[in-house]
C-alpha positions in Angstrom: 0.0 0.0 0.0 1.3 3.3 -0.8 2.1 5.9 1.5 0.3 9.0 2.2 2.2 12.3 0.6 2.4 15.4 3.2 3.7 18.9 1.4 6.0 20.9 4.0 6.3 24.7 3.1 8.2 26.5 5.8 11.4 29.0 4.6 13.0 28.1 8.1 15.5 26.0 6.2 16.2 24.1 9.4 12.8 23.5 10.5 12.0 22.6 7.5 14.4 19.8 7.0 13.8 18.6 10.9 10.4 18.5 9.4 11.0 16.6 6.5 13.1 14.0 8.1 10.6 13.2 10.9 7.4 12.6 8.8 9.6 10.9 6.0 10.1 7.9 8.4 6.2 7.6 8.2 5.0 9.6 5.0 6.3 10.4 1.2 7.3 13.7 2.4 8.0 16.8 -0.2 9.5 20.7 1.1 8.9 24.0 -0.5 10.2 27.2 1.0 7.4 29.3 0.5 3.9 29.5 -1.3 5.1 29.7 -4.5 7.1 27.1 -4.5 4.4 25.0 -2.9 1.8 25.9 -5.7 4.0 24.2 -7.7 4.5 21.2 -6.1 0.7 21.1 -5.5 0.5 21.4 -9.5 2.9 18.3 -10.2 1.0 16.3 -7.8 -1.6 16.5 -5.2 -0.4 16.1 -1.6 -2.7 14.2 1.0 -1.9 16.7 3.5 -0.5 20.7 3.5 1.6 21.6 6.6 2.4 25.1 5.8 4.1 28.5 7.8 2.0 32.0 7.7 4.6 34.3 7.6 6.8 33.8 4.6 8.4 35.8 1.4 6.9 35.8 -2.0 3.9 34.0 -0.9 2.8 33.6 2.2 0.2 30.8 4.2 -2.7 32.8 3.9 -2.3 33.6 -0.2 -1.4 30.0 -0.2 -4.6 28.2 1.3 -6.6 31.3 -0.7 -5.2 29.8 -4.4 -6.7 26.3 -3.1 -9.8 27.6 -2.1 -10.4 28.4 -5.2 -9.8 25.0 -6.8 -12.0 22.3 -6.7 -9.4 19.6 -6.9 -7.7 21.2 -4.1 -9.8 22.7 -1.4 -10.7 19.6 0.1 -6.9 18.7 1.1 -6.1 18.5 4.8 -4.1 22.1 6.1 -2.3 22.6 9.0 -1.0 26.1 10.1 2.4 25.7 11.4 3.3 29.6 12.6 4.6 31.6 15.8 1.6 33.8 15.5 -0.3 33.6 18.5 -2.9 36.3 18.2 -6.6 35.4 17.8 -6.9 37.5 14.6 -4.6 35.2 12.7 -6.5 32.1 14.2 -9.9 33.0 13.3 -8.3 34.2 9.9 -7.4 30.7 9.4 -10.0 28.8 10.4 -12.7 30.9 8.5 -10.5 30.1 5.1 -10.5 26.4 6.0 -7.6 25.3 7.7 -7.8 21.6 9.7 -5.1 22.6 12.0 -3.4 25.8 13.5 -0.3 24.8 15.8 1.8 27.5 17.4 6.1 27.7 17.3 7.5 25.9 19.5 5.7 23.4 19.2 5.7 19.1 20.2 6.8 17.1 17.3 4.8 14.1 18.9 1.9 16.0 19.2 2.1 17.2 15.4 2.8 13.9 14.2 -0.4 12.9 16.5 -2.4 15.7 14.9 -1.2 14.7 11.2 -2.4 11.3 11.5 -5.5 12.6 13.1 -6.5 14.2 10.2 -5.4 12.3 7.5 -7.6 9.0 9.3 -10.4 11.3 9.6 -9.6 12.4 5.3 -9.4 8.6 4.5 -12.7 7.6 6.4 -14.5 10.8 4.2 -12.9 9.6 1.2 -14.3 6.2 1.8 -17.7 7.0 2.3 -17.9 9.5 -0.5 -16.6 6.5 -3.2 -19.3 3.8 -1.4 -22.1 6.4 -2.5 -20.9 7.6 -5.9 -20.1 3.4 -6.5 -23.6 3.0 -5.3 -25.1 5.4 -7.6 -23.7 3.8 -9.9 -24.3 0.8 -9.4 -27.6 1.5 -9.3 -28.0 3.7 -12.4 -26.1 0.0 -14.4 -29.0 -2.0 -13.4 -32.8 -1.7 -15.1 -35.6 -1.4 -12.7 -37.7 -4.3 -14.6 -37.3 -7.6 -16.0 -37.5 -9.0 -19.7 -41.7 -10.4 -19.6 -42.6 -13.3 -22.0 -45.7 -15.6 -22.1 -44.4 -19.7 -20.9 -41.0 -17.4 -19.2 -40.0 -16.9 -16.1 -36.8 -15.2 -15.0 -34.7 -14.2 -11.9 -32.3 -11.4 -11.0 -29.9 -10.8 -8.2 -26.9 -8.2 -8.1 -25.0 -7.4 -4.9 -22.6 -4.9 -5.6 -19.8 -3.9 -3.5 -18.7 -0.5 -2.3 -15.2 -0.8 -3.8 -16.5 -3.4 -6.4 -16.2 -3.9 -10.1 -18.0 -2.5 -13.1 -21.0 -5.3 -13.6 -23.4 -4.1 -16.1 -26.9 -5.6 -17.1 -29.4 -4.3 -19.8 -32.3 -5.7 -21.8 -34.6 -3.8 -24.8 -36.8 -4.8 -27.2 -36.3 -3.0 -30.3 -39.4 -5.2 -31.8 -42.4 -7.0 -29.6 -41.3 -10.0 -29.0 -37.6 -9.9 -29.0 -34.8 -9.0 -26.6 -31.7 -8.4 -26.2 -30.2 -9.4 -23.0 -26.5 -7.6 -22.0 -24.4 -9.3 -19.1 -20.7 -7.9 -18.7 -18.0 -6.8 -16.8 -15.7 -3.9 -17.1 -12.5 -5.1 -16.0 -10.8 -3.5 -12.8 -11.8 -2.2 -9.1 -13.5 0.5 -7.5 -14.9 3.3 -9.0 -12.8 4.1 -11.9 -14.5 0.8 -13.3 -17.8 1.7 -12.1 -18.0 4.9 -14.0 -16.4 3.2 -17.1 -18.9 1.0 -16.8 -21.7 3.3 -17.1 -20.0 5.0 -20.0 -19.4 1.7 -21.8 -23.0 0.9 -21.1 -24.2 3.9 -23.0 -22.2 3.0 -25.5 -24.0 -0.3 -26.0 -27.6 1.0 -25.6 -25.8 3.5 -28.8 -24.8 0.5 -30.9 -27.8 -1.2 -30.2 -30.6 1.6 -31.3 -28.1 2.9 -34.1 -27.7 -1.0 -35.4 -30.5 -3.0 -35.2 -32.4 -1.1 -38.2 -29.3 -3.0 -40.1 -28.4 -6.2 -38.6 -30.1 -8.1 -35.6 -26.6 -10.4 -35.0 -24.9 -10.4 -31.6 -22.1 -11.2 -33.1 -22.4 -8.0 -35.4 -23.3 -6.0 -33.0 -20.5 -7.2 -30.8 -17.8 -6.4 -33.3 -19.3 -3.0 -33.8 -19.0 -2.0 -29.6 -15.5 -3.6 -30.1 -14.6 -1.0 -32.7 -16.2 1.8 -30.6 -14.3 0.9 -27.5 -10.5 0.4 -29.2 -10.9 3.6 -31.1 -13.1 5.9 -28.5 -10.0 8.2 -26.4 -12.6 8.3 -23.6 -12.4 4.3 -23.1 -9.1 3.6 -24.9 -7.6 2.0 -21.4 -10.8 0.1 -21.2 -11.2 -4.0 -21.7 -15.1 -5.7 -20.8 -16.4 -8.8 -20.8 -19.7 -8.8 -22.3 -22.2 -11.7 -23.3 -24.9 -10.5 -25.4 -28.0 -12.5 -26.3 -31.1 -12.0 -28.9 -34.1 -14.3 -27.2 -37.2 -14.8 -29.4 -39.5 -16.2 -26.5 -42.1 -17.3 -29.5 -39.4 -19.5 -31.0 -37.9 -20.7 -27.6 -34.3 -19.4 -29.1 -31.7 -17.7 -28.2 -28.7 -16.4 -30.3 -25.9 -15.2 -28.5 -22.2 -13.8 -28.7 -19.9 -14.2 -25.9 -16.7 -11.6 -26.1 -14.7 -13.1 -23.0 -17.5 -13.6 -20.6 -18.3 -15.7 -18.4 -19.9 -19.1 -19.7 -23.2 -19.3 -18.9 -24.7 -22.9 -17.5 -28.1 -24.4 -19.8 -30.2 -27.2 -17.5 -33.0 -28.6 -18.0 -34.5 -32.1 -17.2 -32.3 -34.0 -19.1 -29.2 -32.7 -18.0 -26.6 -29.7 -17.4 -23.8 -27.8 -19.0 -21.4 -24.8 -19.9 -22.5 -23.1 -23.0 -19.0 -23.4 -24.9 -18.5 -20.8 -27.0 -16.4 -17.4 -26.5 -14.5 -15.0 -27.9 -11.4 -12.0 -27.6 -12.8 -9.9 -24.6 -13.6 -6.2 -25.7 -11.1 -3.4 -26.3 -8.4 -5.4 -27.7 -8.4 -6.0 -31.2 -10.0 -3.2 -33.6 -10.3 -6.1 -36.0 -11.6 -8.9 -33.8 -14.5 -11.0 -35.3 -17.4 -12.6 -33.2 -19.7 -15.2 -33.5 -23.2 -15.9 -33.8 -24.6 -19.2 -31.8 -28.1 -20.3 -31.5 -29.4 -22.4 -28.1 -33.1 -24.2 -28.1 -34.6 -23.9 -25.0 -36.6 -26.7 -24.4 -39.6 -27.0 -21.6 -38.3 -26.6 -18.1 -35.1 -25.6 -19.6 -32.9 -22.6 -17.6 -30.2 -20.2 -19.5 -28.1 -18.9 -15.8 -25.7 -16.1 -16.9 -23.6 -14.7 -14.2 -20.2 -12.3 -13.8 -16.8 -13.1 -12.4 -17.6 -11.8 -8.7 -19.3 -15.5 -8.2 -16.8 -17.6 -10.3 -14.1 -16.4 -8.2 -15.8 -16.9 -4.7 -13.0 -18.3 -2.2 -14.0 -21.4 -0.9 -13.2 -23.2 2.2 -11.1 -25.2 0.7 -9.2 -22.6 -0.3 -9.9 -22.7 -4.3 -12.2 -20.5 -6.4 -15.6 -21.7 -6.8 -14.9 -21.6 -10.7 -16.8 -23.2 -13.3 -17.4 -26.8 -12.4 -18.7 -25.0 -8.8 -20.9 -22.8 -10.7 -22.7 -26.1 -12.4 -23.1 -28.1 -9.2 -25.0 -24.7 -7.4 -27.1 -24.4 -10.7 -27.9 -27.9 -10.5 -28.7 -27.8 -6.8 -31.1 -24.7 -7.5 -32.4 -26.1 -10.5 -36.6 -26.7 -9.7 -36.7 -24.8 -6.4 -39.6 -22.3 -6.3 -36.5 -19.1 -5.9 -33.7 -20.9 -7.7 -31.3 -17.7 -7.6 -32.2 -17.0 -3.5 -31.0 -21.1 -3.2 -28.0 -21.3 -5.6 -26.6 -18.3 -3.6 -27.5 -19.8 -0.6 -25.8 -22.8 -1.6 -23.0 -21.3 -2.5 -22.5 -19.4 0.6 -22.2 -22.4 2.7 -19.0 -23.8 1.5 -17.6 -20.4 0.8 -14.7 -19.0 3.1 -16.4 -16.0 3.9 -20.7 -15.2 5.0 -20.6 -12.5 2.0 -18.7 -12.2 -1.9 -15.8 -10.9 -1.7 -16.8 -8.7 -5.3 -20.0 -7.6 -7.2 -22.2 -10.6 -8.0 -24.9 -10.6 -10.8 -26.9 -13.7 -11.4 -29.4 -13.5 -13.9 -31.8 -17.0 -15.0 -33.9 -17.3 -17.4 -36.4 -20.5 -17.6 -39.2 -21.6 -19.4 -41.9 -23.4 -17.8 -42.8 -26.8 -18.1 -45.8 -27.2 -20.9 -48.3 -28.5 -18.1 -46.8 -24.8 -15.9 -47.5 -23.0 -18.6 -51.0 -22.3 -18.2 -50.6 -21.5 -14.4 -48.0 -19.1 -15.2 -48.6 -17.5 -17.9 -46.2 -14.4 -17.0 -44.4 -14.8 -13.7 -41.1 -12.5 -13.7 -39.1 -12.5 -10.5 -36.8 -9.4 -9.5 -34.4 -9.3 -6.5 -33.4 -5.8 -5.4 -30.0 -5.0 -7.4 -29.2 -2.4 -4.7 -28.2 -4.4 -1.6 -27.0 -7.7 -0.2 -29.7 -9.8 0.2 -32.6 -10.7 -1.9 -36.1 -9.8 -2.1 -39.3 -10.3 -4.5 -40.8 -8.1 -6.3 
């Protein structure tokens, strides 16, 4: 883990090197001799923390904490007054232009060091709990508030996303009545850098999509054409996704997918189980990568479960991953229970290492009723809230 950066500026070229060499045993420590000097360092790279003197030439503490006022980027950074000014004026001074800190000459080095780590806790613990609701919002703003409806279907939805998690994304339209196209992918990395890729690489889909369909209705063509888009966009050029996208025609029990990387789905039914084969380059590295086109029948009682890597990877207690052959025996365990998601997670959980997944999970299963269900369930969707952990009905 990297260490937090503290900027000194002090032109007391004594104290300022006693400084530096006391919080470099502790912190990634650079000195500037006045404001101006400090601006610059500020400029080359943001510091965690600001311990700066008032009184100094060319420009002093005050001018100093008024230039980052005025920047957004900068305002927010912890600042400690270091200064033999004792009077109340300068105090007040400071703490009505935002100063953390204001410690008089002489001073404890303990008790700065104590004050320095004070504030640089309490910056992390605000930084933490501003990312878990921007990653929230997000996460909530990559998930639809409805499920996919077709006569002899039912389907299932779960996605527990994690504060600091991935970039999970799940989308369905249906350009014409009575078919849809189903997106399940991931946006590879952590926290919220792949969160907010995510939700621009999901707009990106929902682009291809309208723009595309009047033209072809292939996944695979489709595929190829958000493939292009993310290699040569410069606002996701350093971005690579999974993504499995599927074209389901509920009156012809098909579906017609193309799979660029993701993670292999599971078909069941009452004759048996297994991992839909077929995948391709993931997204964003080739400009000239080609996809393609498979078709699945989905029989009566027949399920399609797609899912992302945040439940492949699940650390078991026996130490391994859950991985693929793991992901078939919870399927088949679910497979005919009245909530088949709420019991493949729950089976899953009880061998896993820890009560919770360690990353985002989305499960999403698809099934068609048997023929004799049919006519007692005409339309029965089932939606688990995509905005917590747990699970609920809609």
């Amino acid at each position: 883990m990297s260490r937090y950066s503290v900027l000194i500026v002090e032109d007391d070229q004594s104290l300022r090197r006693l400084l530096g060499y006391r919080l470099g045993r502790i912190y990634d420590v650079r000195t500037a001799a006045n404001g101006e000097e400090g601006l610059h360092c500020i400029n080359e790279r943001l510091p965690d923390l600001i311990i700066s003197d008032i009184v100094m030439p060319k420009m002093d503490g005050f001018a100093l904490q008024a230039a980052l006022q005025e920047r957004n980027d900068t305002r927010v950074i912890p600042f400690i007054f270091l200064t033999a000014r004792t009077d109340e004026a300068s105090r007040m001074r400071g703490q009505h232009m935002g100063v953390d800190d204001y410690i008089t000459k002489p001073f404890d080095l303990d008790q700065l060091l104590s004050r320095v780590e004070r504030l640089l806790e309490r910056s992390s613990q605000f930084r933490n709990q501003l990312d878990a609701r921007i990653g929230r919002d997000f996460s909530q703003r990559l998930m639809p508030k409805s499920l996919p409806e077709a006569s002899r279907y039912r389907s299932w939805f779960h996605n527990a996303p994690r504060d600091h998690g991935g970039g999970d994304i799940f989308d369905w339209t249906e350009p014409q009545p009575g078919t849809f196209f189903i997106t399940v992918g991931d946006v590879m990395g952590k926290g919220l850098q792949a969160k907010f890729y995510a939700f621009s690489f999901l707009g990106f889909i929902r682009s291809a999509l309208h723009t595309m369909l009047d033209v072809t209705t292939s996944p695979a063509e489709l595929m190829k054409r958000v493939n292009q888009v993310l290699v040569n966009d410069p606002l996701l050029e350093d971005t690579f996704a999974s993504l499995l996208l599927m074209r389901w025609e509920p009156e012809h029990n098909r579906i017609t997918y193309a799979n660029a990387g993701h993670c292999r789905p599971v078909l069941i039914g009452p004759h048996g189980s297994e991992i839909v084969p077929y995948s391709d380059m993931i997204l964003g590295l080739d400009p000239g990568a080609e996809y393609q086109d498979s078709e699945l029948e989905i029989t009566p009682g027949t399920a399609l479960v797609a899912y992302t890597d945040g439940l492949l990877e699940q650390q078991m207690t026996s130490g391994a991953q859950l991985g693929e052959e793991g992901v078939l025996d919870a399927v088949r365990h679910a497979h005919g229970a009245d909530e088949p998601v709420e019991r493949l997670i729950e089976h899953v959980l009880q061998s896993s290492r820890m009560p919770t997944f360690g990353d985002d999970i989305l499960l999403f299963w698809l099934q068609r009723d048997e023929e004799e269900e049919s006519a007692r369930h005409p339309l029965a969707p089932r939606w688990f809230s995509p905005f917590r952990e747990g699970m609920g009905a809609a």
